[in-house]
C-alpha positions, 0 to 999 in steps of 0.5 A, a space after each residue: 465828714 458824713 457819707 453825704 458830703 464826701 459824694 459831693 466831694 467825689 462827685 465834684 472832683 468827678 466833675 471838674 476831671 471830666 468837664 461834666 457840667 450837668 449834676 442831673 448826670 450823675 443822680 445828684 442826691 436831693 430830698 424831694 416831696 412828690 405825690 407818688 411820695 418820697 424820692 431818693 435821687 442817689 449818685 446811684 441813680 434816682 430811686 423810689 423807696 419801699 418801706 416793708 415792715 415785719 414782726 418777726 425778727 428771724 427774717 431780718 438777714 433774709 429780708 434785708 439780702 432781698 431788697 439788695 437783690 430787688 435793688 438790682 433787679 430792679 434799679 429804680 426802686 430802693 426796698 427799706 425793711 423795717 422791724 416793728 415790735 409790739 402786740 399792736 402790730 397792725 395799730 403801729 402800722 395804722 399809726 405809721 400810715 397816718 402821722 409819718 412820711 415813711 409810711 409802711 408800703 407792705 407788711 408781712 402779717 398772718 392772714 387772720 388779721 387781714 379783715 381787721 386790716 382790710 376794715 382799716 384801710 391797711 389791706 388793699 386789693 392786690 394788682 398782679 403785674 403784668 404777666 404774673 399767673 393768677 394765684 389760683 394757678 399756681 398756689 394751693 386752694 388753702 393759700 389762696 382761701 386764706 388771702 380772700 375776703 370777700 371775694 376780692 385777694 388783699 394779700 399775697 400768700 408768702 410762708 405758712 404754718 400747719 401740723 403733721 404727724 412726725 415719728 421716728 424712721 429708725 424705730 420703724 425700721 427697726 421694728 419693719 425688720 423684726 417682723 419680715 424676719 418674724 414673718 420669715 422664720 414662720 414661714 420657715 416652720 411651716 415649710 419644715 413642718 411639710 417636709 418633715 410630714 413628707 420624710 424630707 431634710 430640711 437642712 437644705 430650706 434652712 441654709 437657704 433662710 439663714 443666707 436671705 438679707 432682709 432688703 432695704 426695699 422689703 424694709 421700706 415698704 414695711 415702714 410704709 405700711 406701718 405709717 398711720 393712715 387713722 388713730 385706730 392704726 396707732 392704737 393696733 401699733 401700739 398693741 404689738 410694739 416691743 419698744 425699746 427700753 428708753 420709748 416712754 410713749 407711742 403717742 404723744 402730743 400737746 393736747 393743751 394747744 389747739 394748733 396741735 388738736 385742731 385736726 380732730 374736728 378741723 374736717 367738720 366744724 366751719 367758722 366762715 365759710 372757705 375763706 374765713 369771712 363768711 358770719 352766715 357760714 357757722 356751723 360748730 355743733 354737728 354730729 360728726 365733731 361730736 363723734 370725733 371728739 369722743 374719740 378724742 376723749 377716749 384717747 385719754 385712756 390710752 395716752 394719759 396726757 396731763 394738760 397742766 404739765 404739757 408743752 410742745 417745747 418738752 414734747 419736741 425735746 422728748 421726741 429728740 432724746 428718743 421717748 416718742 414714737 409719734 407726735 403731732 409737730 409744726 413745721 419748725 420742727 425741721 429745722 430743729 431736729 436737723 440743728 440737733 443732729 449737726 450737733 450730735 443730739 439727735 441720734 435718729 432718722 425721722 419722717 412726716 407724714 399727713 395727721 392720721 384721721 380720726 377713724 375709718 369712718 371720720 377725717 381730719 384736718 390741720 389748722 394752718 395759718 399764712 404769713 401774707 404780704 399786704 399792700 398798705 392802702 395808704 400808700 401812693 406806690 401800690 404798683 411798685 409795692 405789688 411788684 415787689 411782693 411778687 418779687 418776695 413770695 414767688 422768686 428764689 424762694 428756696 432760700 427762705 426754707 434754707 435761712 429761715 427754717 419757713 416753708 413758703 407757699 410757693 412751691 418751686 425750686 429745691 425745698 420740697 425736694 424733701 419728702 418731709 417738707 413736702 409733706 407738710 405741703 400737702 397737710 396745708 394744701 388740705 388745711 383748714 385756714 385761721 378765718 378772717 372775721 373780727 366776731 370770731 376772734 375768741 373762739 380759738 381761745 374758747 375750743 382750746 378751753 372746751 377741749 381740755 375741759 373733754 380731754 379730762 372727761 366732760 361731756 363732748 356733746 355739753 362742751 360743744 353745744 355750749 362752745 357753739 351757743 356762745 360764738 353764734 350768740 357774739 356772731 348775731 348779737 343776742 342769746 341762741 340755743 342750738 337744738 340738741 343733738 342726741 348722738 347715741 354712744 356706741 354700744 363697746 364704748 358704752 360697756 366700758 364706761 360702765 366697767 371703769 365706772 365700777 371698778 372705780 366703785 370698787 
């Protein structure tokens, strides 16, 4: 017997028991078509359905316990979760909307796609319920940046991805240590060094020295010290670092991704604007992202890196196993490292702090990339589908960090109680958004490619001039030739250049 006929079954003995005579009592369960779309009337009460289609399979659980806990909140509304595979993703939802009844009422897509789908009628300007806060009084400037297209917000910001500097704490407090007793002990000389010039004993400074405890908040105000506001502070740390024997590098990251690169010139190149969607807002070749890039290929000599052989998963693993000091991580880095501790394959306390900037003089900025709520332009309930997805992105949101290992954008709550969550919040806050724009959609391809042709040691100044010619070439639909920038080589770097140059002679 199937689950619908045995109500009919209860609901006619519910009937006859009771002298009901009116079905419309108990929500008889009918299949009707209406305009605002499909109605589940249940012996539960009459309900609207909500399809809510998602690409990633991890969310499945937490997506399917928040329809439940919306259906209670909510009673007349039924919210349908639905996984889609694919690398068409926004070509199936296009498909769904057009030639099946259960069309796609929101989906969850990163902000990148959302002028393709905004171009499709897939995104629509989103309608805040009644009493909600503007966006822009609640969530970081990147959030909202990453939602807006021209000028109008098609997408809610619901979970993100950005990039921090991890490193290892039990290192540094290590190393904190060994230097305020260093620190002490010469101290301790020059005061023996005074009293023995002056005919005193100094039996009584050394009992004091040796009965001193170096305190947990000297230790942690060391470490903080010791955490690196720009690369030049790694380079200076790893001068005087006595690493232990199993560390095989003080700074090590996947220099062939450029999610993980990006912040070296993330602070001065500008692919459409602050939202991603501006054409007439390019500008990749400058002096500045020259500069920076340099300073990127000088790294190469200090953290010989190949680019054939590197992966984030090996770096990660590197880090756990206690070979890296620092690296450049993602978020899901969390997640990792504490599965790893529970069980027992993490040995280590760690931290996150904001990526260094590139020197004193130049700054950075990570790329980030939002996971949005779009509500389907085709749908007849965008009301109910809008107040859904305030529903998923603002409410209970802790538990999405908790289930999932995904940071979300809206910040109450207990997640960024933690210091490394709350970290990486602020990296996104002053992130640079994935932009929007359709003419654009290559260039990520083509900066990885121009900066590992700069990490092996071709001319940053070429390489960008080149990268630049070619996106405002496809931006503008004909050839363009970027004015040359002369940007003359300090005069240190230069004199080395010249010193490997003839050695390698030699």
């Amino acid at each position: 017997m199937t689950l619908k006929k045995r109500l009919m079954m209860i609901l006619a003995i519910a009937l006859i028991a009771g002298g009901l005579y009116g079905a419309g009592k108990f929500g008889l369960s009918v299949r009707s078509e209406e305009t605002e779309g499909e109605t589940d009337e249940t012996l539960f009460g009459h309900r609207e359905t909500l399809y809510l289609w998602y690409a990633d399979e991890t969310l499945t659980d937490y997506l399917n316990s928040v329809a439940v806990s919306y259906s209670e909140y909510q009673d007349e509304v039924r919210v349908v979760p639905v996984y889609t595979q694919g690398l068409e993703y926004l070509e199936t939802i296009n498909q769904a909307s057009l030639q099946t009844e259960e069309v796609p009422d929101l989906y969850i897509v990163s902000n990148d796609s959302l002028e393709k789908a905004y171009l499709a009628g897939l995104a629509s300007e989103v309608k805040l319920p009644e009493g909600v806060l503007p966006m822009a009084d609640m969530l970081p400037q990147s959030a909202v940046c990453a939602v807006t297209y021209h000028d109008k917000q098609i997408g809610y910001p619901f979970y993100y991805e950005t990039s921090c500097l991890l490193y290892n704490r039990t290192y540094l407090e290590d190393w904190a240590r060994a230097q305020i007793e260093a620190e002490r002990d010469q101290a301790l000389a020059e005061d023996a060094q005074q009293q023995a010039d002056s005919g005193d004993v100094e039996e009584e400074i050394q009992e004091a020295h040796d009965q001193e405890e170096v305190s947990a908040q000297d230790v942690e105000a060391k470490v903080e010290e010791t955490i690196p506001q720009t690369i030049d502070e790694i380079l200076s740390f790893a001068d005087v670092y006595d690493a232990p024997e199993q560390v095989e590098a003080i700074f090590k990251w996947d220099v062939s991704d450029i999610f993980y690169n990006y912040f070296i010139v993330g602070k001065y190149i500008d692919v459409g604007g602050e939202d991603g969607d501006n054409a007439d807002s390019i500008h990749i070749y400058n002096e500045n992202a020259i500069r920076a890039l340099r300073v990127y290929q000088n790294l190469n000599q200090f953290f010989s890196i190949d680019t054939k052989e590197i992966s984030y998963d090996g770096v990660l693993q590197d880090f756990l196993d206690g070979k890296i000091v620092y690296t450049v991580a993602t978020s899901d880095a969390l997640s990792k490292l504490e599965k790893a501790r529970e069980e027992g394959g993490f040995a280590y306390d760690y931290g996150v702090s904001r990526v260094p900037d590139v020197s004193g003089e130049l700054e950075s900025a990570s790329l980030s990339v939002t996971q949005c709520v779009g509500v389907n332009g085709y749908s007849t309930k965008k009301d109910m589908a809008n107040e859904f997805a305030v529903y998923l992105t603002q409410y209970n949101t802790d538990d999405l960090y908790t289930r999932t290992g995904k940071l979300p954008v809206h910040s109450g709550g207990k997640t960024y109680d933690d210091p490394n969550a709350a970290a990486f919040l602020e990296e996104y806050a002053r992130s640079v958004p994935m932009p929007k724009m359709i003419e654009t959609s290559n260039f990520w391809v083509e900066l990885e490619i121009a900066f590992a042709k700069i990490w092996e040691g071709d001319d940053a100044n070429d390489e960008l001039k080149a990268l630049s010619e070619q996106i405002m070439g496809q931006v503008l639909g004909e050839a363009y030739t970027e004015e040359y920038i002369d940007v003359p080589i300090p005069l240190e770097e230069e004199e080395e250049i010249l010193e490997e140059e003839e050695s390698g002679e030699e």
